[in-house]
VMD Tcl script that draws the C-alpha trace (Angstrom):
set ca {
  {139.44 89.82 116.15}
  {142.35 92.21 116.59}
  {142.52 95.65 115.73}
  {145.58 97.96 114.48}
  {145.17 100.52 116.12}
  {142.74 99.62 119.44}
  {139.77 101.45 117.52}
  {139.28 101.65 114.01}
  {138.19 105.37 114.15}
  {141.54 105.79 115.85}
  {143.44 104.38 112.75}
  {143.63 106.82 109.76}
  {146.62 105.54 107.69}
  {147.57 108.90 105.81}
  {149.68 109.84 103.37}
  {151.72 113.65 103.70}
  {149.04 116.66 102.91}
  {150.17 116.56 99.12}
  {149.28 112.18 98.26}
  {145.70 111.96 97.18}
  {144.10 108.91 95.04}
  {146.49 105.96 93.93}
  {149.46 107.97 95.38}
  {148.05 107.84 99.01}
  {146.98 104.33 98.76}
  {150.46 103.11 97.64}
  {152.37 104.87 100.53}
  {149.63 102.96 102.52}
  {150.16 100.10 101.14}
  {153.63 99.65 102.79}
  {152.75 99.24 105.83}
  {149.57 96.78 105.21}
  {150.02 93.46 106.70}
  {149.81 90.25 104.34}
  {146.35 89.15 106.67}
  {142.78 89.19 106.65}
  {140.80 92.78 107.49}
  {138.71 95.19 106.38}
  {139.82 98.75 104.56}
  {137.84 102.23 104.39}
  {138.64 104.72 102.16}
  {138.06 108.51 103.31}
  {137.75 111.94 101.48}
  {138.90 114.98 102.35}
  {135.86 115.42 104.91}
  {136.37 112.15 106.27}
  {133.28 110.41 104.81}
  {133.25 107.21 104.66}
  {133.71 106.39 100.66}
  {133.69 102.66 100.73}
  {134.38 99.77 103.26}
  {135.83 96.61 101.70}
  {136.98 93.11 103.19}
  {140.28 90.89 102.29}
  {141.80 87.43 103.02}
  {145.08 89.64 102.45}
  {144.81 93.44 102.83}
  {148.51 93.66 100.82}
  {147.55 91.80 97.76}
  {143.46 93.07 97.67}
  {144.60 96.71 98.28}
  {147.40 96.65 95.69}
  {144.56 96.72 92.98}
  {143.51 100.31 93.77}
  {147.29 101.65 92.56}
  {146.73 100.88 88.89}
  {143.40 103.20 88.29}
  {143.98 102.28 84.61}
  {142.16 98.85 85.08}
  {139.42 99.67 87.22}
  {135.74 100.40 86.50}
  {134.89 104.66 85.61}
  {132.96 104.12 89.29}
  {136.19 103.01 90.97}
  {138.65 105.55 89.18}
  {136.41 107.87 90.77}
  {136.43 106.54 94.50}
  {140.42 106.42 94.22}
  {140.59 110.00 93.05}
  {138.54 110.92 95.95}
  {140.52 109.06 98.44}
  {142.50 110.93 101.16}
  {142.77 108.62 104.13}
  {142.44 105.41 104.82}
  {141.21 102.84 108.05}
  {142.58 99.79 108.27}
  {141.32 96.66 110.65}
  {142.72 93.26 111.06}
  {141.05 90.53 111.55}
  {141.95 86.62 112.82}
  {139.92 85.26 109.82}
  {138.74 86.78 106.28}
  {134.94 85.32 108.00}
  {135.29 87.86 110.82}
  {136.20 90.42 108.31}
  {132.83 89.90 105.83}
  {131.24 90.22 109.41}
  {132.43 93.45 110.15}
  {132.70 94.67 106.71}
  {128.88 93.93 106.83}
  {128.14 95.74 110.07}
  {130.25 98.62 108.82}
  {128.34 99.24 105.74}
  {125.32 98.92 107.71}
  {125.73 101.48 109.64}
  {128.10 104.18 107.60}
  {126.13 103.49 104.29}
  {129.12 104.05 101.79}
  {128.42 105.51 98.24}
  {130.31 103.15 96.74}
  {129.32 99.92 98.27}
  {126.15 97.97 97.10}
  {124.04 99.12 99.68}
  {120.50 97.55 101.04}
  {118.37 100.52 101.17}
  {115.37 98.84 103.15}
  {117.11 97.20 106.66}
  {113.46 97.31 109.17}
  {113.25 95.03 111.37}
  {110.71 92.10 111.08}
  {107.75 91.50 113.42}
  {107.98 88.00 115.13}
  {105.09 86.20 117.67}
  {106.35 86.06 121.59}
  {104.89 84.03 123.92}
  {106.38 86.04 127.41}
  {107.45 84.57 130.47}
  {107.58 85.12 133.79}
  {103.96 84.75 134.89}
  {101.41 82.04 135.16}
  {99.29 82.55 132.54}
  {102.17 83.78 129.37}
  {100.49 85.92 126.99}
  {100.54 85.59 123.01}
  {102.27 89.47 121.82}
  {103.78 90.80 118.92}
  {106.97 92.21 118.92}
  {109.43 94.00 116.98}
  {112.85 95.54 117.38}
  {115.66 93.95 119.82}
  {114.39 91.25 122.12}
  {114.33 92.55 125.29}
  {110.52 90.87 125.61}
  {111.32 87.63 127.82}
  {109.87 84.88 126.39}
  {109.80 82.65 123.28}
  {110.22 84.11 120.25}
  {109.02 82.59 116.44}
  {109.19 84.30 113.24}
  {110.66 86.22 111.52}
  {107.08 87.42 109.78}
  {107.68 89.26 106.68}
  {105.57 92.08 107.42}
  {103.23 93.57 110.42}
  {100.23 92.55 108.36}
  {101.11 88.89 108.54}
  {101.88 88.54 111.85}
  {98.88 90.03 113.29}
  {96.80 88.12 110.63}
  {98.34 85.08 112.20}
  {97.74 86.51 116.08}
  {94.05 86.65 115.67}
  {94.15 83.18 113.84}
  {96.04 81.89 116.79}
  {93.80 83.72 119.21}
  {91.13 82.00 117.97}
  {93.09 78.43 117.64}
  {94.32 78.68 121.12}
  {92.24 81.05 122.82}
  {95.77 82.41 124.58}
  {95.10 86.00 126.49}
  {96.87 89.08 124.57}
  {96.36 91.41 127.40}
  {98.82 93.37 129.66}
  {99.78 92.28 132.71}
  {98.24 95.50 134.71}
  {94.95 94.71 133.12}
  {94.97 91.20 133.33}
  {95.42 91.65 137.55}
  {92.82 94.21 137.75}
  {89.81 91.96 135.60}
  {87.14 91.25 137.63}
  {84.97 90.19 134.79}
  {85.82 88.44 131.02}
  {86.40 90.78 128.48}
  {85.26 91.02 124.67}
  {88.02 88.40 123.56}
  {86.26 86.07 125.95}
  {82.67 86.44 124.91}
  {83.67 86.19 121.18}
  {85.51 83.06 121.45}
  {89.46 84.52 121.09}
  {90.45 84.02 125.34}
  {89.70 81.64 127.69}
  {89.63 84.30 130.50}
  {92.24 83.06 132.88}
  {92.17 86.68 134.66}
  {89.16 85.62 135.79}
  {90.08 81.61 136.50}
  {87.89 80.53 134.05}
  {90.45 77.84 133.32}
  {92.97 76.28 135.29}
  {96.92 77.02 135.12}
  {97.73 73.55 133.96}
  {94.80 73.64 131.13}
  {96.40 76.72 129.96}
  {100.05 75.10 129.61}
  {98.04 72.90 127.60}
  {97.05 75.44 125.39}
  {100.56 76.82 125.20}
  {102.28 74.10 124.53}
  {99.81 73.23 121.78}
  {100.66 76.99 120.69}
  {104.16 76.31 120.75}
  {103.92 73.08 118.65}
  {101.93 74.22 116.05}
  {104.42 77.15 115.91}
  {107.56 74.75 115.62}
  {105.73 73.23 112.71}
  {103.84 70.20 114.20}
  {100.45 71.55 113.05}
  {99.32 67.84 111.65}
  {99.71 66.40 115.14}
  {97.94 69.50 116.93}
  {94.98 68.85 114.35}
  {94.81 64.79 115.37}
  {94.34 65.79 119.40}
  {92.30 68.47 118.75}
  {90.09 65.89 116.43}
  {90.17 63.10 118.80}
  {89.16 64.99 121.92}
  {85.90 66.76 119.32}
  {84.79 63.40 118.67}
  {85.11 61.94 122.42}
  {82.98 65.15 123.50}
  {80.27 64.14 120.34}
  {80.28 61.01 121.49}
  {79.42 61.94 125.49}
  {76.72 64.10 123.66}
  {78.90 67.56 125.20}
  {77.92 69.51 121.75}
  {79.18 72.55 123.38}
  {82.56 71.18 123.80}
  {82.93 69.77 120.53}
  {81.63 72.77 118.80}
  {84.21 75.03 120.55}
  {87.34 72.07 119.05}
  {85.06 72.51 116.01}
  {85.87 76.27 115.83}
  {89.73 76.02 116.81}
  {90.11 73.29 114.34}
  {88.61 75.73 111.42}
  {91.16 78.12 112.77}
  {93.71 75.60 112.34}
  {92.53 75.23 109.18}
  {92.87 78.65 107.85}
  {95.81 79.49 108.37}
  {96.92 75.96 106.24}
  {94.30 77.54 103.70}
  {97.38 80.41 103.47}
  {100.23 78.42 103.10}
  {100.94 79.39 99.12}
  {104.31 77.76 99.06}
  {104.75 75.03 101.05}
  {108.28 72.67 100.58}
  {108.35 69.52 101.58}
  {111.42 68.61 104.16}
  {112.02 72.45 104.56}
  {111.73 73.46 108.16}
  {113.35 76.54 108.68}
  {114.95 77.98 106.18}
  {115.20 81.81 104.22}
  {114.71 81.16 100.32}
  {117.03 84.17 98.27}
  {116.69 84.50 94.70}
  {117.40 87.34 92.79}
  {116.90 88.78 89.44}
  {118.26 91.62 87.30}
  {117.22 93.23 84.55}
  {117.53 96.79 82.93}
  {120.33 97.56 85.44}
  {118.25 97.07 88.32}
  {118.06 94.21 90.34}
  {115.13 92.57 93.10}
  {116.16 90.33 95.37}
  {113.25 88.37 97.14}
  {113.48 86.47 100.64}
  {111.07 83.65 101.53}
  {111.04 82.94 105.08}
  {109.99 79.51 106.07}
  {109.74 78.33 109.88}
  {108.58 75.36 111.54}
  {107.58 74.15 107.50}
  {105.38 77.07 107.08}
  {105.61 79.82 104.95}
  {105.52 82.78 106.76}
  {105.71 85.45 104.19}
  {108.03 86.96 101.56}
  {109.74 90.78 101.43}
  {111.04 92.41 97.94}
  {114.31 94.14 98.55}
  {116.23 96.13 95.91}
  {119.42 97.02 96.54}
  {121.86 100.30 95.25}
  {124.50 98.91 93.39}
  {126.35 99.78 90.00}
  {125.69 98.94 86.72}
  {128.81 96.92 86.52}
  {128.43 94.74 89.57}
  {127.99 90.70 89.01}
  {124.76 89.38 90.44}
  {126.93 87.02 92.56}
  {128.63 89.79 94.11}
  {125.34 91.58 95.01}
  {123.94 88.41 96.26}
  {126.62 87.82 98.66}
  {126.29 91.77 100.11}
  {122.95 91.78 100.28}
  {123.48 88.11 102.14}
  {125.84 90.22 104.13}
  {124.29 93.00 105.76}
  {120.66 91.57 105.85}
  {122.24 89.12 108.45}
  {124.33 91.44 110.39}
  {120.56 92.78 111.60}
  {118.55 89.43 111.64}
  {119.36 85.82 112.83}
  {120.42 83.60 109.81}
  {118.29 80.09 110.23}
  {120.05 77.21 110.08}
  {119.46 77.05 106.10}
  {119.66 79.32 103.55}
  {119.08 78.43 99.99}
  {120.24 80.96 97.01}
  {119.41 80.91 93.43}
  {122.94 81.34 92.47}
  {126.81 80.74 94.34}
  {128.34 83.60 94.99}
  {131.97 84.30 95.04}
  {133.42 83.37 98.29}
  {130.46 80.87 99.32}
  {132.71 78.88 101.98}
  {133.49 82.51 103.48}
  {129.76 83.58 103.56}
  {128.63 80.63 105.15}
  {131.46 80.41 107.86}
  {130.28 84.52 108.80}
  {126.69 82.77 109.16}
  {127.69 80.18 111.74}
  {129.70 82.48 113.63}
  {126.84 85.34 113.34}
  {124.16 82.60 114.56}
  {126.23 80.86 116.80}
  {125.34 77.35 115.24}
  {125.91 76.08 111.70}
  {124.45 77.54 108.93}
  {123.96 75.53 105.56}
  {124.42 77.93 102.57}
  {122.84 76.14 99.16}
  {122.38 76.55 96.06}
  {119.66 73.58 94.97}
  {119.78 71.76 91.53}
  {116.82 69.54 91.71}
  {114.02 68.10 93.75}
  {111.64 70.57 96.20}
  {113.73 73.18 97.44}
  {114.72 74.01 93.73}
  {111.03 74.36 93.08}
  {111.18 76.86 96.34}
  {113.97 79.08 94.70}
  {112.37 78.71 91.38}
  {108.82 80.37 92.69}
  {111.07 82.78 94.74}
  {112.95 84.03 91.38}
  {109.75 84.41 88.97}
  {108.29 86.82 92.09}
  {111.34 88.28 92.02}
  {111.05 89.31 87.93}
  {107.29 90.22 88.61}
  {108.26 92.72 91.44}
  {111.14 94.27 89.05}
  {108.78 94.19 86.42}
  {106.13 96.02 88.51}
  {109.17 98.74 90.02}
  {110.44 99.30 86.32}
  {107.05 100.49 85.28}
  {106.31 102.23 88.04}
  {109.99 104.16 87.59}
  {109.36 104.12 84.19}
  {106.49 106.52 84.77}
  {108.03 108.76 87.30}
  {110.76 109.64 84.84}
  {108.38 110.60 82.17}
  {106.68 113.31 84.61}
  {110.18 114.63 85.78}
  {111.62 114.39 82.04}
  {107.89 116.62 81.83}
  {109.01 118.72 84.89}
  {112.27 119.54 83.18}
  {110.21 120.73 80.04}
  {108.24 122.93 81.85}
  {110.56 124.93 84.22}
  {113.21 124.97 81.67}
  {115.80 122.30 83.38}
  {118.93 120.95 82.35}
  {117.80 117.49 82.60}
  {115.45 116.01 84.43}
  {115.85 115.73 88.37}
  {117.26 113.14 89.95}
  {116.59 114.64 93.98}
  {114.18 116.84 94.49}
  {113.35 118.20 98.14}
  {110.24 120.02 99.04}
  {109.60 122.05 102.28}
  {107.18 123.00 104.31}
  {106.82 124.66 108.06}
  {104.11 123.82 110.70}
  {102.58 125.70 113.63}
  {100.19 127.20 115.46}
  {100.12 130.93 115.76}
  {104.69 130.61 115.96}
  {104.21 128.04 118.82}
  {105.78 124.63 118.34}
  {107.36 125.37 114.97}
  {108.71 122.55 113.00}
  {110.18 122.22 109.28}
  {109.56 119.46 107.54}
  {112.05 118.06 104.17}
  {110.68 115.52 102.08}
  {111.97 113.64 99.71}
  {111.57 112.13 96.20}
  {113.11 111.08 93.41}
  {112.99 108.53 89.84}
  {111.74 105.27 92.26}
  {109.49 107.98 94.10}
  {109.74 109.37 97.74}
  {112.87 108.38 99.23}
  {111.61 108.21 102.86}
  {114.56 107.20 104.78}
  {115.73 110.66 103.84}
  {112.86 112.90 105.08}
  {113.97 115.19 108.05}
  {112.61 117.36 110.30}
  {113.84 120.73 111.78}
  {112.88 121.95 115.29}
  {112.82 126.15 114.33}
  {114.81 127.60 117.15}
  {113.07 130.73 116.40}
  {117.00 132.83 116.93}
  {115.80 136.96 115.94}
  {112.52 135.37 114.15}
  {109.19 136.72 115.19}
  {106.53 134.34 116.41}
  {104.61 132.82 113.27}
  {107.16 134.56 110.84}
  {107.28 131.93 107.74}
  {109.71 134.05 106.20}
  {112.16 133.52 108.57}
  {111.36 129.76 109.78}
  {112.07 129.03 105.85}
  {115.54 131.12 105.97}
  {116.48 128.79 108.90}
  {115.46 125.40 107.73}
  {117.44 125.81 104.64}
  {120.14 127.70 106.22}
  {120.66 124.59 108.43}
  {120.16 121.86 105.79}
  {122.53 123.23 103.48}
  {125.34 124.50 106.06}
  {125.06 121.12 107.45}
  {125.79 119.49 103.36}
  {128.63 122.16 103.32}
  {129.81 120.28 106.35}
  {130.16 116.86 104.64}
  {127.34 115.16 106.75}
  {126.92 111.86 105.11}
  {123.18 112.53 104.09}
  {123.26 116.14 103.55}
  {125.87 116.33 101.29}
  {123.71 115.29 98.89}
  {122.02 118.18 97.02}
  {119.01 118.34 95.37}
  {118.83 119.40 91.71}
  {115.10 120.90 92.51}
  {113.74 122.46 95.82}
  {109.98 122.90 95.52}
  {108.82 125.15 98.44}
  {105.08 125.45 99.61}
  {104.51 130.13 99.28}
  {104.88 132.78 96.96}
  {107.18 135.52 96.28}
  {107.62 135.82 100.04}
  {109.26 132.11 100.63}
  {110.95 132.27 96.78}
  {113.19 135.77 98.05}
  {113.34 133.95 101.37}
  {115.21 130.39 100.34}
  {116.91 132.33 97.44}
  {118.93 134.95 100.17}
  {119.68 131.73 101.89}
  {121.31 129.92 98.70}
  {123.25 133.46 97.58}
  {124.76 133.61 100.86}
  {125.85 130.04 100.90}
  {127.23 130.57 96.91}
  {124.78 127.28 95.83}
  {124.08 128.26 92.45}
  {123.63 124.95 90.95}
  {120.13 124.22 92.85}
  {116.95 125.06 91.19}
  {113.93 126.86 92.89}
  {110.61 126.29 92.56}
  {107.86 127.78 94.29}
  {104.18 126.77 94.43}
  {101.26 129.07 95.79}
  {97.93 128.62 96.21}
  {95.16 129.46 94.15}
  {92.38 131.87 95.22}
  {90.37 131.05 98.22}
  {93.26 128.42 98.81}
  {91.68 126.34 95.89}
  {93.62 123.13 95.13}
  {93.83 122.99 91.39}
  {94.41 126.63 90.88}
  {97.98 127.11 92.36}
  {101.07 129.69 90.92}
  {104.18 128.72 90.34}
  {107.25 130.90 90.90}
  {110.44 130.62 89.59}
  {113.66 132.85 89.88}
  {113.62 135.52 86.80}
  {110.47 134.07 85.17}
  {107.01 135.61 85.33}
  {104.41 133.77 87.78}
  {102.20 131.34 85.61}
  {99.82 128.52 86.15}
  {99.36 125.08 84.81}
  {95.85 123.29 83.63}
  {94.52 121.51 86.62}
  {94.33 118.20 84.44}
  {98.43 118.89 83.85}
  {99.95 115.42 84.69}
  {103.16 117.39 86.30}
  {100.75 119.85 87.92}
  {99.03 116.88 89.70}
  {102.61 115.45 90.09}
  {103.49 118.72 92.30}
  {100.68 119.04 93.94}
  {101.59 115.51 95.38}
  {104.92 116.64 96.25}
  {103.39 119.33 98.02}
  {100.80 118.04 100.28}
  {102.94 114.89 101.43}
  {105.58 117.87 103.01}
  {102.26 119.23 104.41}
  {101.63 115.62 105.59}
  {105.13 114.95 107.41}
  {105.48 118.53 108.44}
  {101.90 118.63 110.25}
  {102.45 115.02 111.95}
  {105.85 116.08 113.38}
  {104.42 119.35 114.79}
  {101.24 117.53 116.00}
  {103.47 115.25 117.77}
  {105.52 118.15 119.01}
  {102.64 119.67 120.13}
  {101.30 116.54 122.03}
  {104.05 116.04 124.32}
  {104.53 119.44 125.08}
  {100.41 119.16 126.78}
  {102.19 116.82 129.36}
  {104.30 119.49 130.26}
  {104.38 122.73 132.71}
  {106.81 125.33 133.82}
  {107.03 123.62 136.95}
  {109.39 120.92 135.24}
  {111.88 123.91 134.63}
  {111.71 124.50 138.80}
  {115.54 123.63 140.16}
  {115.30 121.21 142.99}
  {111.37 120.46 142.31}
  {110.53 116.83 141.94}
  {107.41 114.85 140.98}
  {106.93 115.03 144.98}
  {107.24 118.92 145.38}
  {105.79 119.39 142.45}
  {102.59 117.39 144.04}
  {103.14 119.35 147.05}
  {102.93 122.71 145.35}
  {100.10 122.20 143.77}
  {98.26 120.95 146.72}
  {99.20 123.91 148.27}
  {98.61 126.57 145.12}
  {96.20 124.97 142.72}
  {97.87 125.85 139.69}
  {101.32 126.77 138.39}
  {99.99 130.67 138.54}
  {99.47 130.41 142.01}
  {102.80 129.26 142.66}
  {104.25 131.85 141.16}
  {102.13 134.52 142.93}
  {103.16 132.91 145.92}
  {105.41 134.84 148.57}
  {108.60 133.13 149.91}
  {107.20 132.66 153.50}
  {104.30 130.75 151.47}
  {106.54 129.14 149.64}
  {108.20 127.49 152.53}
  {105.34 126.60 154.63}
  {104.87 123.73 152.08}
  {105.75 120.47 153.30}
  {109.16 119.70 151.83}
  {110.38 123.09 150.88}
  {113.22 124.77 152.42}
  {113.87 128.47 153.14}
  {116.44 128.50 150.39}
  {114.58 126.33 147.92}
  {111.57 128.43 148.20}
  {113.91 131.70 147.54}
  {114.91 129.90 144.61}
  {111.22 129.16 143.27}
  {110.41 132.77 143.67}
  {113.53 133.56 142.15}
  {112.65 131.40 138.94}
  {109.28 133.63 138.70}
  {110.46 137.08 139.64}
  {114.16 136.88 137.87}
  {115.92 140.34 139.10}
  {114.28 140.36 143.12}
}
mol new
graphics top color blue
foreach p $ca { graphics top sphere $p radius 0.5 }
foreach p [lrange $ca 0 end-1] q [lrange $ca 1 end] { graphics top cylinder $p $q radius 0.2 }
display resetview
């Protein structure tokens, strides 16, 4: 892949100060190159507006200088244009690669995006030690050992670890307590480990047991179930009922997680089923993953995209950027072709390093696969329209109620946490028409700058001081405003958050505050609104209960992050802040002092009759606790 310039943050092809829109992009366009690459357009902040790829950048850009015959969505992202990056690329498959990874990671408004990227849990079996043990794992794989999955979710794959446990009888333990056993543990005396921390089973009986692991794993379950048969009857036979009882027990294991296997397609080792389905304007796209011929759980993804977007077109981004953060298998069967198929699968093989088979199947099995993949694909959309269905009716409710323009499309509620002003956190949540928008909660770490210990007034003024200075800023997130802030107080936090919006000139943001009832009384709450008298709703109100929600889920994440805050600041002392005091000092000290007060009513000759400290180190520790001797 080549680059023009080096870096592609380095490149911003602009225009003079005065082009903006279609008149910037065509003095760009003379000095595009007639090759493959990837384009971003830019506002005036320098967000990123949207990230496209091109077999030829000349003849794909040239359609953004005649606005006239572009979509209302696209008319807009060229008026908004006032820079652009440009990248070139060998081939147009390395540019759908790093068009992919770009989008990823910038998350352009104007791109189809796929809102939910987690990682999946997969099953490791480690190396590097005698006896491997069987672990879950998630995130990059920095675990040495074998990895197999992807499982579609962390219920599955721990579902399948105690299955296996029990199949297997494979140790899950660390390493530092599997060297320091002297005895079996629980797994042992229930049947899940066969104990080899305490050589209750030989090293080369326990490669058995892994490599029977690892073959039922690749998909050669039918074969595992014939030994493990064979050697059950052999042990009847020789009248060793405890032995065959024990096969008897794996085998039922075995047989259990068969039991599970929903879907299962003949011929289809590992492969990801993709079918998608729109409806309404909204569209779910569900992946099957299949390994070693087992089905191994399905996720329900659905992507941000415009109404006028062709399902092939969303099919191939979602394709996209799902692989730039997992390993494409080796097949990958679709429920319709996208646009540039031959391009898609090329990115595949070079993303995976091997080929990659991109279908679309008209008959037989793996039709039938894609064919059970789309109807759970129109159930989920189904199930996410009504569910959206009903949220807008409460906020169409909510505008009714506090006199809205329309009915909200963001709405962010607040909340601060602490403990008499100590470890003070604010905490923004999020929610919207499809319901909280977690990926968007944030937390604020008060600095506490001129504000009193425990002041709320002022922790509020600074939370939404920062969150909104940092939107005025053109950060990517937080230049997204809310039409509603709902913050947890009274009159107190209402003139509070409304100071903060007059001085930043947001008048098109709507407070709302809610206070609690007498005694603190859920149910009996006051609501608060800029020039409108305080009033109440009936506890049974649908958008009372609907607020109240709102409400205690910022109490929720605000509480957990200052918990946590709290937590890690137990493991910590003033002696950490000590210049030139190490974990071995530090020991030394308090040896010598018993506490971190009797360090600091220490004298500098008894300072530096501690092993380790210096004359001029312990002139410095007295220093830290006396400032001005």
């Amino acid at each position: 892949m080549s680059k023009r310039p080096s870096s592609p943050s380095d490149n911003h092809d602009t225009a003079p100060e005065a082009l903006r829109g279609a008149a910037l992009i065509r003095s760009v366009l003379r000095t595009l190159p007639d090759s493959p690459g990837v384009y971003r357009m830019l506002d005036e902040q320098g967000a990123v507006l949207y990230v496209g790829k091109a077999k030829s950048l000349k003849k794909r850009v040239v359609a953004y200088t005649r606005p006239e015959s572009l979509s209302l969505r696209l008319q807009r992202m060229v008026r908004e244009t006032a820079s652009m990056d440009i990248v070139t690329t060998h081939t147009e498959a390395e540019a759908l690669l790093l068009e992919s990874n770009l989008i990823k990671k910038l998350k352009p408004r104007f791109n189809i995006l796929l809102r939910d990227d987690k990682s999946f849990p997969y099953v490791v079996i480690t190396s590097g030690h005698d006896f491997p043990r069987l672990v879950k794992h998630r995130g990059a794989r920095d675990l040495p050992g074998e990895y197999f999955g992807p499982f579609a979710s962390a219920g599955a794959v721990t579902e399948t670890l105690s299955i296996l446990q029990k199949a297997f009888l494979l140790r899950t333990c660390t390493d530092s307590v599997f060297a320091n056993r002297s005895r079996p543990c629980l797994l042992h005396q229930i049947r899940r480990c066969c104990a080899p921390c305490v050589n209750h089973v030989e090293q080369s009986e326990y490669a058995t047991l892994l490599d029977q692991a690892r073959s039922f794993l690749s998909g050669h379950s039918t074969e595992i179930r014939q030994q493990l048969v064979q050697h059950m009857e052999a042990h009847a036979e020789a009248l060793e009922f405890e032995q065959a009882a024990r096969l008897r027990d794996r085998l039922k294991a075995l047989s259990h997680v068969q039991a599970r296997q929903d879907v299962n397609v003949e011929g289809l080792a590992d492969a990801d089923v993709i079918a998608l389905y729109q409806a309404g304007g909204q569209t779910c796209i569900q992946v099957f993953f299949f390994r070693g011929g087992q089905n191994w759980g399905n996720r329900a993804y659905f992507p941000y995209h415009a109404a006028e977007d062709q399902s092939g077109a969303i099919l191939e981004a979602f394709a996209g950027q799902f692989y730039a953060a997992h390993q494409p298998p080796p097949l990958i069967l679709l429920s319709e072709d996208v646009p540039d198929h031959t391009t898609l699968e090329h990115a595949l093989r070079l993303r995976r390093e091997h080929k990659v088979d991109v279908r679309v199947p008209r008959r037989g099995s793996k039709m039938k696969a894609v064919e059970h993949a789309l109807t759970n694909a129109r159930e989920a959309l189904g199930r996410r329209m009504a569910e959206t269905s009903a949220q807008r009716t409460l906020l169409q409710e909510m505008a009714t109620v506090f006199a809205l323009p329309a009915p909200p499309e963001r709405i962010e509620v607040y909340d601060n946490a602490h403990i008499q002003g100590t470890h003070a956190v604010g905490g923004m949540i999020v929610a919207g028409p499809e319901g909280f928008i977690r990926q968007a909660y944030r937390t604020f770490s008060i600095r506490g700058d001129n504000i009193t210990p425990g002041d709320d007034f002022g922790m509020m003024r600074e939370v939404l001081a920062r969150r909104f200075r940092r939107g005025r800023a053109g950060d990517n997130e937080s230049g997204t405003y809310p039409d509603v802030i709902l913050v947890d107080g009274g009159v107190g936090q209402m003139n509070a958050a409304l100071g903060v919006l007059e001085s930043l000139n947001i008048n098109d943001v709507h407070l709302i505050c809610i206070a609690k009832g007498p005694d603190r009384n859920a149910g009996h709450e006051t609501y608060h609104q800029p020039g409108r008298e305080p009033f109440t709703l009936p506890p049974s109100h649908p958008v009372h209960y609907f607020l109240q929600r709102l409400r205690d889920e910022a109490h929720r994440f605000a509480n957990g992050t200052h918990r946590a805050k709290r937590s890690r600041a137990i493991g910590t002392s003033t002696l950490d802040n000590l210049p030139g005091i190490g974990p071995r000092r530090k020991k030394a000290l308090l040896n010598a002092f018993g506490s971190a007060r009797g360090i600091a009513a220490a004298g500098i000759s008894d300072l530096s009759a501690v092993e380790g400290i210096s004359q001029a180190l312990a002139k410095k520790i007295y220093g830290y606790f006396h400032p001005g001797r």
